[in-house]
Structure formats: C-alpha cells, structure tokens
C-alpha positions in Angstrom: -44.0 -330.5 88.4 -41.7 -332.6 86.7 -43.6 -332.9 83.3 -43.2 -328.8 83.5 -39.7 -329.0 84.0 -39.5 -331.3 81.2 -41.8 -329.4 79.1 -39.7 -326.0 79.7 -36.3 -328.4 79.1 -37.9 -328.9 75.7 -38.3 -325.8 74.9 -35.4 -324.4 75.7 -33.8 -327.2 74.0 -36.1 -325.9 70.3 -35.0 -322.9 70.6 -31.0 -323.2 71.0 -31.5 -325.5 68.0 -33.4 -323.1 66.0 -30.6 -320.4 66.9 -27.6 -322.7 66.0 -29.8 -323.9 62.6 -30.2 -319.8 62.0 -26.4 -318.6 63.1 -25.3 -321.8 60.6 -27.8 -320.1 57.8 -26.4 -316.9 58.5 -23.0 -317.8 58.3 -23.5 -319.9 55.1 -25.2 -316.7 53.6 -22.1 -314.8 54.5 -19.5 -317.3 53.0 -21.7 -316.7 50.1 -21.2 -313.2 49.7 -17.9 -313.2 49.9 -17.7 -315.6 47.8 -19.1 -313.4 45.2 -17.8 -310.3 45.6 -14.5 -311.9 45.4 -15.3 -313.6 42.0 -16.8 -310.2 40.6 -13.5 -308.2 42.2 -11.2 -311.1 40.5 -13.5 -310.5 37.2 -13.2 -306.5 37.2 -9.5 -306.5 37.8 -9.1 -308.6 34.8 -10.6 -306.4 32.8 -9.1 -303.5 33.6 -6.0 -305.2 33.0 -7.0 -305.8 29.6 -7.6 -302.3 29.1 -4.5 -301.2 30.6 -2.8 -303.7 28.0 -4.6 -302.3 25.1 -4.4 -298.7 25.9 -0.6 -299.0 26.2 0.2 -297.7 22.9 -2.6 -295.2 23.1 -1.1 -291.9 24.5 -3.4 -289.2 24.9 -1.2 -286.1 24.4 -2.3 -282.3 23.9 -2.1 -280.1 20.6 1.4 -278.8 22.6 3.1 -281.9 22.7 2.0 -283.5 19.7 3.4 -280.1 17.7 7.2 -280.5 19.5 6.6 -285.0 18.5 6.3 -283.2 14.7 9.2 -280.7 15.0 11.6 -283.8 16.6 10.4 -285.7 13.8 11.0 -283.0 11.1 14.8 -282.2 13.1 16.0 -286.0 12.7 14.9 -286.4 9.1 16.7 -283.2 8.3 19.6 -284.3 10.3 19.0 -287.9 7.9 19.7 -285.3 4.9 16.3 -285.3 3.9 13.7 -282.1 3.5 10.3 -282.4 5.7 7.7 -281.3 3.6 6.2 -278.4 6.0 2.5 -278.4 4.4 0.3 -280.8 4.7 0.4 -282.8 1.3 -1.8 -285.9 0.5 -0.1 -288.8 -1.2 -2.3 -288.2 -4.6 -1.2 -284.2 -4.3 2.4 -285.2 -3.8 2.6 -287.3 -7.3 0.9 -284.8 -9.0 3.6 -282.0 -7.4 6.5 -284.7 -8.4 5.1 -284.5 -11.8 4.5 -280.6 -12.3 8.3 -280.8 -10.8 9.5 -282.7 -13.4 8.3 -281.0 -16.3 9.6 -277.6 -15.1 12.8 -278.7 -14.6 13.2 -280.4 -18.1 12.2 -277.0 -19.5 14.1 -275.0 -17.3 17.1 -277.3 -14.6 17.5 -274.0 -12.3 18.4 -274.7 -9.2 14.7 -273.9 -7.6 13.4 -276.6 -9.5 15.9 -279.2 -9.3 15.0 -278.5 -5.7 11.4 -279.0 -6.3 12.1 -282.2 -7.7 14.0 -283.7 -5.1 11.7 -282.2 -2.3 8.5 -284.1 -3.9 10.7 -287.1 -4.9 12.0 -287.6 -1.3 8.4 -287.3 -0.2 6.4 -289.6 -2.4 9.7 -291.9 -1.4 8.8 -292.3 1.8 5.4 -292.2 1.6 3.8 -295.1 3.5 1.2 -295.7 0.4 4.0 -295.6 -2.0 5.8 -298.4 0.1 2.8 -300.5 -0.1 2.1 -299.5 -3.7 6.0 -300.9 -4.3 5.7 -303.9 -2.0 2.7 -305.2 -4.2 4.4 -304.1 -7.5 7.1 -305.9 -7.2 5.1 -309.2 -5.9 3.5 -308.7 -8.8 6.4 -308.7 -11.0 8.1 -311.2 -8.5 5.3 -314.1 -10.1 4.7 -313.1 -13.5 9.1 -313.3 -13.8 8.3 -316.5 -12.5 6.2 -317.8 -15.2 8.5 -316.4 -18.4 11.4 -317.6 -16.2 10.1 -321.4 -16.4 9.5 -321.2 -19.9 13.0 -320.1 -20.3 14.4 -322.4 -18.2 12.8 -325.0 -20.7 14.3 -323.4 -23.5 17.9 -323.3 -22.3 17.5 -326.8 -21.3 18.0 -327.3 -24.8 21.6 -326.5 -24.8 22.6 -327.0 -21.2 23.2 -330.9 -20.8 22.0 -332.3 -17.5 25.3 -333.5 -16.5 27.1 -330.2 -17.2 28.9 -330.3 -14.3 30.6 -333.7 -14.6 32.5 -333.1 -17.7 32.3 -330.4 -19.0 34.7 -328.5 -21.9 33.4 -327.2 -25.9 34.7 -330.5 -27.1 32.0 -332.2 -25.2 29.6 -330.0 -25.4 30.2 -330.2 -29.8 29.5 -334.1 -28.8 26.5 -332.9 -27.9 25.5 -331.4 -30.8 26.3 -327.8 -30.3 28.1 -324.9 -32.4 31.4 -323.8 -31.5 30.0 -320.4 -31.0 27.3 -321.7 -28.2 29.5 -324.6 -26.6 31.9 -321.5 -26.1 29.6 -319.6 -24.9 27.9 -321.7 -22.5 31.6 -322.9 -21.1 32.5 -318.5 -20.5 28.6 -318.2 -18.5 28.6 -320.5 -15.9 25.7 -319.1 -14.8 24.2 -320.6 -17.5 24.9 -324.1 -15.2 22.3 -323.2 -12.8 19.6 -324.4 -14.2 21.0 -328.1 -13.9 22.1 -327.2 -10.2 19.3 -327.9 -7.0 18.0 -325.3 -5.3 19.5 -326.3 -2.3 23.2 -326.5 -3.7 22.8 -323.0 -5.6 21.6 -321.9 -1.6 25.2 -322.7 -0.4 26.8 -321.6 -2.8 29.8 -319.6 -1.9 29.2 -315.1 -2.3 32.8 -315.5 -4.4 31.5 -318.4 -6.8 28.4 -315.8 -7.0 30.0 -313.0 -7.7 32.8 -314.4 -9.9 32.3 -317.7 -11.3 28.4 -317.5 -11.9 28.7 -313.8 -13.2 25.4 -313.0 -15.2 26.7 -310.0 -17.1 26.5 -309.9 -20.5 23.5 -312.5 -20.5 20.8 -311.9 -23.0 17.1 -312.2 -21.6 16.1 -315.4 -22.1 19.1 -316.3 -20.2 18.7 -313.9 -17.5 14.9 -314.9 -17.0 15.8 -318.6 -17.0 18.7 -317.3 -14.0 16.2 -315.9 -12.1 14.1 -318.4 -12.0 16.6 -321.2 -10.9 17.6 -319.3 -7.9 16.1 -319.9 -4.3 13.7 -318.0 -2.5 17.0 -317.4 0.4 20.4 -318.5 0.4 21.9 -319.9 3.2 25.0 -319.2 5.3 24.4 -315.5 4.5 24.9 -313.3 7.9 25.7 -309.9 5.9 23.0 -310.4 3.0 26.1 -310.2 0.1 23.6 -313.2 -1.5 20.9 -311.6 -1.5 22.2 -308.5 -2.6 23.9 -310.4 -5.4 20.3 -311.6 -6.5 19.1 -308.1 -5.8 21.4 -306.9 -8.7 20.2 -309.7 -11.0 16.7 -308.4 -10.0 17.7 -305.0 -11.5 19.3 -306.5 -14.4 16.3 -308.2 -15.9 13.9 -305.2 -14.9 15.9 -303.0 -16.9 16.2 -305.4 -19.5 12.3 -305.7 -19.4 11.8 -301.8 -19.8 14.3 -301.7 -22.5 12.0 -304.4 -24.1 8.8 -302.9 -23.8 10.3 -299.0 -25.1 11.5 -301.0 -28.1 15.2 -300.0 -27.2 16.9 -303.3 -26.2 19.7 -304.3 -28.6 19.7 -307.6 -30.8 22.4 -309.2 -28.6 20.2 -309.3 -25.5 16.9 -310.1 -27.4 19.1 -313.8 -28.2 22.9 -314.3 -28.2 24.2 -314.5 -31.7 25.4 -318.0 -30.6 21.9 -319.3 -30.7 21.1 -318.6 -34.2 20.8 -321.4 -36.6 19.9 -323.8 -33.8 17.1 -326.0 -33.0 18.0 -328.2 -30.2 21.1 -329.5 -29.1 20.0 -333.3 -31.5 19.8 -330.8 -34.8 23.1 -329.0 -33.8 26.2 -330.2 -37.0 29.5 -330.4 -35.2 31.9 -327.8 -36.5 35.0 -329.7 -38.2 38.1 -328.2 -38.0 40.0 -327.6 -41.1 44.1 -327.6 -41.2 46.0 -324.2 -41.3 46.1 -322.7 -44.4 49.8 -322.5 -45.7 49.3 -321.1 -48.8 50.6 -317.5 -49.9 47.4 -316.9 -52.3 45.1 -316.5 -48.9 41.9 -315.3 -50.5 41.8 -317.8 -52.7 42.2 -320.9 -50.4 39.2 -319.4 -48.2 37.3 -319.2 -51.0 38.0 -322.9 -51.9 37.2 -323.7 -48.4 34.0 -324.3 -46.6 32.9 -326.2 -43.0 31.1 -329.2 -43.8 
C-alpha cells in the first residue's frame, strides 16, 4: 500500500514539474514576443519619423492653390516695381526675346519697346540660370585677375620700395632711383603702398583710409590689377559691408578697364602712366637735378642753353 502511495506521490510530483517547466516555457515565449514587437514598433516609428522629416518641405497642393501661390508671387514682385512675365518663357527664349528687344529699340526707342526691353531684361535678371551663369563668370574672372594681378604686383615692385611706409617723401624716393614724375606720382597714390602692406594690416584698415587715403582713381591698369590683387579675400571690423563695397567698386573699375582693353578703346594714360616711361627699374632710374631759377630777361634763350643732366 505504501509503495502505491509513494508511487502515485511520484507522479503527481512529475507532473507539477512538468507544468511549472511548461508555464516557465510559456512565459519565456511570451517575454519574447513582446520583446519583438516592441523592437519592430520602436523600428517602424522611426521610420516614419524619417519620412515625416523629409516630406516637410514637400506640400502636396491642388492646381487651385498652386495658381493663387503664382498670382501672390506675381502681386509682391509687382509691388517690388518689377513686371512678372505672364507667359511661360524658358531661360534660352528669354535671351533671345532680350536680344530681338534690343535691336528694335535701337531702330526705333518708342515707348513699347523700351518697355520690351526692360520687361525681358528684368526677366533674364532674375533668372535663377542667369544667377548661376554670373556666379561662375565672375569666379572665373575672380582667378584669372588673380594671375595678371601677381604679375603686376611684380612689376610695381619695381618702383614701390619695401619700406615705403617708414620714410617716405619724392626726395627719398629720387634716392631710390626714381623720376620726379614717378616719385610724385607714387607719393599722390597711396594705394600704390598696398602692395608692401600685409594682408592682414590692409584687413583693418580703417573705411576712411579706404575711401580717402588709398583712393584708386585715376590708376592705370597695371596699377589697378596689382591693387586688386594685394587686397584680402574679407576685411575685418566691417558690420555694414562699406569695405567690401569699397573693393566692390575697385572690382568695377578694372572690369571696365578690361572691356575698354579688349574693344581697343582704352586711352594711353591707363594702358601705363606717362610717369613710367623711360624707366627700367628703380637701379636704372638718373636722379633729376634741380637747376637754379632762371633770372634772365632773354627766357627762350636760357632754356635753350639749359638741359637736366
């Protein structure tokens, strides 16, 4: 009796274990599956985030909307004083109207077709491919400037001592081995100093000095180029852009210098300053002797007599 009671102890003992072993399975399986579905919910939500992020800009509007976005558009850039075109005009087709413009109004400056030029002007203007066409354009221009403006630099070194700035006045610069003519010169442009300045000092210098004391008018293009050149890519201290602006206008300067070149039209004085002729280097340069004031009522005849050594 009591090996049957033990027997049916035993096997009631089996089976509880077999039913905690299978509820422990069961509950492990569970875990499990939560455990994924929460990954794979973490994992779809982050995507769809992602989505969400890059479909922000993306609006989806109808014909309806997207015509009153055109007619907003078309009301602020008239209110911005300029003339929406109303057809729709590729960039090539615009040029070619500009053009067509152009020559009608040189035969014929009526009204209509002064019009007609500023309509196609204003829209080749502000054309996005004619912004890009302009932004690499003047890159371009930007680093071939760059290369004559070296070479110029080099040449003006020539009559620009290094230490300019220390003590500089025409007699000195005569010392040196320079013409009246281009020690005066050279003393008027202080512009012409740049080159022998660091980048960084021309950077600070002061919008007045710019504007005033290192005036570039009246330089010829050698000059100009070798101004250019000396400059830094940004000036410092400059919160309302006046230095850049100034550099801007020397930009301009030399551009319109260049076409002038290339048309044939630019006049002896800005091909090379008169004060260069005769010169090959500051060492080859004769210092101009000064001669005592003629006192002498027969005038002609004492100039004739006279002659700089």
């Amino acid at each position: 009796m009591k090996e049957v009671e033990s027997s049916s102890n035993n096997s009631a003992t089996k089976a509880f274990a077999n039913s905690i072993v299978k509820r422990h399975d069961s509950n492990s399986l569970l875990l499990s599956r939560k455990s994924k579905n929460l990954l794979k919910f973490e994992k779809n939500k982050k995507q769809k985030e992602k989505q969400i992020s890059k479909n922000k800009n993306n609006i989806v509007i109808g014909n309806q909307e997207l015509l009153d976005h055109i007619e907003l558009l078309k009301s602020q850039l008239e209110n911005a004083g300029l003339r929406p075109i109303s057809e729709i005009t590729s960039y090539e087709d615009g040029k070619s109207n500009l053009i067509k413009a152009l020559e009608a109004s040189f035969e014929d400056d009526s009204f209509f077709n002064l019009q007609e030029v500023d309509k196609w002007d204003d829209f080749v203007k502000n054309h996005p491919k004619y912004i890009e066409e302009q932004v690499q354009k003047n890159k371009l221009w930007a680093e071939n400037a760059m290369e004559r403006g070296q070479a110029a630099i080099e040449e003006q070194k020539k009559y620009i001592p290094e230490n300019i700035f220390d003590n500089a006045s025409v007699v000195n610069l005569q010392k040196k081995g320079l013409s009246l003519n281009l020690a005066t010169r050279i003393m008027r442009n202080r512009s012409l100093w740049l080159i022998r300045m660091d980048f960084k000092d021309i950077a600070n210098v002061h919008i007045a000095d710019l504007k005033f004391k290192y005036s570039f008018t009246g330089l010829d293009i050698i000059e100009l180029r070798a101004l250019y050149a000396c400059l830094p890519d940004k000036f410092e201290h400059d919160p309302k852009n006046e230095k850049e602006n100034w550099k801007n206008s020397l930009i301009q300067s030399l551009k319109d210098i260049e076409n002038q070149e290339k048309n044939g039209t630019l006049p002896k004085r800005l091909i090379r300053n008169s004060a260069y002729n005769n010169t090959n280097g500051t060492q080859n340069i004769k210092v101009l002797k000064f001669q005592k004031p003629i006192t002498n009522s027969n005038l002609f005849s004492e100039i004739c007599k006279r002659r700089i050594d």
